[in-house]
C-alpha positions as CSV (number, residue, x, y, z in Angstrom):
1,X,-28.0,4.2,-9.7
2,X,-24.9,2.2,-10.0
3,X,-25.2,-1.6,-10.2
4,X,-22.7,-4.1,-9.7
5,X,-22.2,-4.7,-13.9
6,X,-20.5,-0.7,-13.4
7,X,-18.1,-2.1,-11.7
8,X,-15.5,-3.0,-15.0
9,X,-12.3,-2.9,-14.7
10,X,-11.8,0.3,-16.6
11,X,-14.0,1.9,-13.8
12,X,-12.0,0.5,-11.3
13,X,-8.6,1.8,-13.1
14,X,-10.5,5.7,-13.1
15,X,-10.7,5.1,-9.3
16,X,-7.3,4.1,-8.3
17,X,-5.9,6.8,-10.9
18,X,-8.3,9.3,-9.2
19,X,-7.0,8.3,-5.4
20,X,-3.4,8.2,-6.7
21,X,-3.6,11.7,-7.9
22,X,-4.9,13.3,-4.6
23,X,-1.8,11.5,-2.9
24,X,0.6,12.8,-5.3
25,X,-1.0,16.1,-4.2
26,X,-0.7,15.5,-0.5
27,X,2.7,14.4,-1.2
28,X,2.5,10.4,-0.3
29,X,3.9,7.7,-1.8
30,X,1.6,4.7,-3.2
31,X,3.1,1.3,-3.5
32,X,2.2,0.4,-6.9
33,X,1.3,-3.2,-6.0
34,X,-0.1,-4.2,-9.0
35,X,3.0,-3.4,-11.1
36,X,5.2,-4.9,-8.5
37,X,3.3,-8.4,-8.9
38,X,2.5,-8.3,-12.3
39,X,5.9,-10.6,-13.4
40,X,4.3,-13.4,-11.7
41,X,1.3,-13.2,-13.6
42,X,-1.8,-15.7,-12.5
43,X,1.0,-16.9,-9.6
44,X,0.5,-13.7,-8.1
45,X,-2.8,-14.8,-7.0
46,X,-4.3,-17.9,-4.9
47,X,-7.0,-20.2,-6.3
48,X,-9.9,-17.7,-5.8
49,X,-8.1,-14.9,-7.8
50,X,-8.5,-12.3,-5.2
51,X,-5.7,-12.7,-2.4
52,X,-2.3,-12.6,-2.9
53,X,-0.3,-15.4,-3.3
54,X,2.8,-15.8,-0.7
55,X,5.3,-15.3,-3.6
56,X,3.0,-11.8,-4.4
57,X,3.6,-10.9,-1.0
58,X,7.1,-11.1,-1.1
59,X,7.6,-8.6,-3.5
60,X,5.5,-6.4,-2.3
61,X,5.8,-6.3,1.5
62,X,9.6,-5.6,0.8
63,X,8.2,-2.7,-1.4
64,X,6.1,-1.4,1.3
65,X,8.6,-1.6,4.1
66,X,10.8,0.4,2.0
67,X,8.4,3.0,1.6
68,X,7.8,3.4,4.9
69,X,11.9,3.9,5.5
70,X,11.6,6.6,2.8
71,X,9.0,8.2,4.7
72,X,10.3,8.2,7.9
């Protein structure tokens, strides 16, 4: 049973390194978001700490569009 207390960062890292690793093996590219935003520290975020802030998302849409180019 997993409760919501499971849900620690370091679980959540194990995930996202899990799911990066089966697209590495299909061969997509992952926009590493939280590398891209991580100059801007608390800014990257609005009040509630969840959602980007609009200074997060323009790094990272320009990051994203890019990657889409590459792919194309």
């Amino acid at each position: 049973m997993t409760r919501s207390g499971d849900r620690t960062n370091a679980a959540l890292d194990q995930y996202r390194d899990a799911a990066i690793s089966v697209c590495d093996l299909a061969g997509t590219q992952v926009v590493r978001a939280e590398r891209i935003i991580a100059p801007l520290g608390p800014d990257a975020f609005v009040s509630d700490g969840l959602h980007l802030s609009g200074r997060a998302y323009k790094m990272v849409l320009p990051a994203i569009a890019e990657a889409l180019r590459a792919g194309a």
